[in-house]
N, C-alpha and C positions, 0 to 999 in steps of 0.2 A: 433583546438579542434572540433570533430565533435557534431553535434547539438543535436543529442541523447544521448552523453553524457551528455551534460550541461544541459538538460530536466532531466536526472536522477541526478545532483548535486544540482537541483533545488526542486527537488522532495525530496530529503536526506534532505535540510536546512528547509523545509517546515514541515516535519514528524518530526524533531528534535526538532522543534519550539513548536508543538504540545505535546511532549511528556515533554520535559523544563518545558509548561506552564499547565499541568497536575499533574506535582511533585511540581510544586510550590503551585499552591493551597492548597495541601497535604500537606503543612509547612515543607516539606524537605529540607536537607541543599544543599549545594554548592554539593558535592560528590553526594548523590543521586539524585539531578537534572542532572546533567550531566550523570550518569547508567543510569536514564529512556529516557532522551534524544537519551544517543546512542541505545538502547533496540528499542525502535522505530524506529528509522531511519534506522540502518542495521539486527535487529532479523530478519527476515523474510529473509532476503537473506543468512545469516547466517545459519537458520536450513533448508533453501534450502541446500545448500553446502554440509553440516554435511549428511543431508540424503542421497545425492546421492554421498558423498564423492570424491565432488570436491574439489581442492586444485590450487593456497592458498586460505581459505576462503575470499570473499568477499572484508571487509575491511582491511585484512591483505595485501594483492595485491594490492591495492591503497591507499596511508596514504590521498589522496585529500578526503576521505569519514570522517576522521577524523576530519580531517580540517574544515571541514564543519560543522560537529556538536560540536565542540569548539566554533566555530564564532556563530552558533547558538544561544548556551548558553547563551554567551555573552551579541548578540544581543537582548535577551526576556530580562536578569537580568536588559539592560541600557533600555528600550523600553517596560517593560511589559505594562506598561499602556495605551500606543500608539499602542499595537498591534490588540485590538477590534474593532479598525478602518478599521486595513487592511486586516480584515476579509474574505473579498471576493478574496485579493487575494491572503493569505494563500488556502485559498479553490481551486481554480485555480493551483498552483504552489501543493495543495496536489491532486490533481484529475491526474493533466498533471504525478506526480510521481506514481502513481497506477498506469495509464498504463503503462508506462515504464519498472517500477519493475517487472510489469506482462508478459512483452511481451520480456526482455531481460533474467528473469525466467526461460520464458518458450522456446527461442532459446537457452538456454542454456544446456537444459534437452534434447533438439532437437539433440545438437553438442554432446550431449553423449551419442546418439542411444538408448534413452527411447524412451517406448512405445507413441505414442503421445499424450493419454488419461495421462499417468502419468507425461509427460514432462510439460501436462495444469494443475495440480493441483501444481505441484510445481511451476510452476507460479505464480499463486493464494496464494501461501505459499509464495513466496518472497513480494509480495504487501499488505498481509492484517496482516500477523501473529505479526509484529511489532507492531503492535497495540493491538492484543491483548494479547502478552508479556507486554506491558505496563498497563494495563486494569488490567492484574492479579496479577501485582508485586504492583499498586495501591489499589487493594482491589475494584473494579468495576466488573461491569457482561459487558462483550466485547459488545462493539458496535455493529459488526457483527452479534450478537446472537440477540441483542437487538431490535434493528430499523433499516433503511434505505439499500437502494441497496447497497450494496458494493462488499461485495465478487463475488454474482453472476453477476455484472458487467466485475468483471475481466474475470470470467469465458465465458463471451458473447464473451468478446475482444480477449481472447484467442480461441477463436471455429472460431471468423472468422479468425483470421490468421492460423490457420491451412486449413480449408476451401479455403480459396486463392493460401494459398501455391500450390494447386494442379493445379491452372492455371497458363499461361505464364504473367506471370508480375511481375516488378523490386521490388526487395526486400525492397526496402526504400516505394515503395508504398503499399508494404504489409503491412510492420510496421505501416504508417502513417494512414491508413484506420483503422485497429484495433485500433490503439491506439484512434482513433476518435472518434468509438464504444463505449470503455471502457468511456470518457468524455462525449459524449451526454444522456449515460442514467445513468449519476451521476447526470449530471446536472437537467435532466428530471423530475428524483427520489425526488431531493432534491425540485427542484421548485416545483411540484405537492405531498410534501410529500408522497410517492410512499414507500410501507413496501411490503415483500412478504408475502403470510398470512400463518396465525397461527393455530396450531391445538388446537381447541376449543371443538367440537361434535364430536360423530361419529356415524354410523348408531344404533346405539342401546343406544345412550340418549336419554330418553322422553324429549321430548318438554315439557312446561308450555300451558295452556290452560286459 
């Protein structure tokens, strides 16, 4: 099993976990724990697919994405309480699956002769939109929109693997480089509380005096 695989089966049980313990809060049952669960873990690669109409979707091409957000489920229902522990490294195991998501996104939108600009946002759409399918089906204002780098991280990680693509060098250290990108300036973001800003003024609000 190649290792970028298992990076993005890691990345699906990590996003599922988040989105399990998001419905749960919400006092949801067993069924819509498990809908937001999978909402999260494969939406975004899903309305990648659908947009560009690729087939079979996502997780219908491999039952292992399934599988994994079952065992998820599972795993939060016997262990929610134990999971605020392993906090740092759900966050690791969710960063390592945003690159991923982004970078496998966006070879994919690549392998179907999109534009490169449009093959990086569906990138970006396979790594963040799960989250904010679950944001919206919970009645929350998306993370994304909200605080922290996220999207425009993907969008970093995705500019430099295109960027590389143009020189001679092996495809796995293409991957691995961006995918690197996308984790140092989550991590960065997050350790220095790092938001992009906000439209607040514009040239023509009076200041207070």
């Amino acid at each position: 099993m190649e290792l970028i695989y298992i990076l993005d089966i890691l990345g699906t049980f990590a996003f599922a976990i988040s989105g399990a313990l998001v419905a749960s809060d919400k006092k949801f049952d067993l069924f819509g724990v498990i809908i937001i669960a999978f909402v999260t873990a494969v939406g975004g690669g899903m309305l990648r697919d659908v947009l560009i109409d690729a087939h079979p979707i996502n997780w219908i091409g491999d039952l292992n994405y399934l599988y994994t957000i079952f065992i998820a489920v599972v795993f939060t229902f016997l262990f929610k309480s134990k999971i605020a522990h392993l906090s740092k490294t759900l966050f690791l195991f969710d960063t390592v699956g945003l690159s991923v998501f982004t970078l496998l996104g966006l070879e994919k939108g690549l392998t179907l002769h999109l534009n490169p600009f449009i093959a990086l946002i569906m990138g970006m759409i396979s790594a963040v939109f799960g989250g904010v399918l679950r944001d919206v089906l919970t009645n929350k204002i998306p993370l994304i929109f909200e605080k922290e780098i996220y999207a425009s991280a993907c969008l970093a990680g995705g500019f430099s693997y295109l960027l590389l693509s143009y020189f001679n060098i092996s495809q796995n250290l293409i991957f691995i480089t961006s995918a690197f990108v996308i984790v140092i300036i989550r991590v960065i973001a997050i350790k220095f509380q790092l938001q992009l800003p906000r439209i607040k003024d514009d040239l023509f609000t009076k200041t207070k005096r």
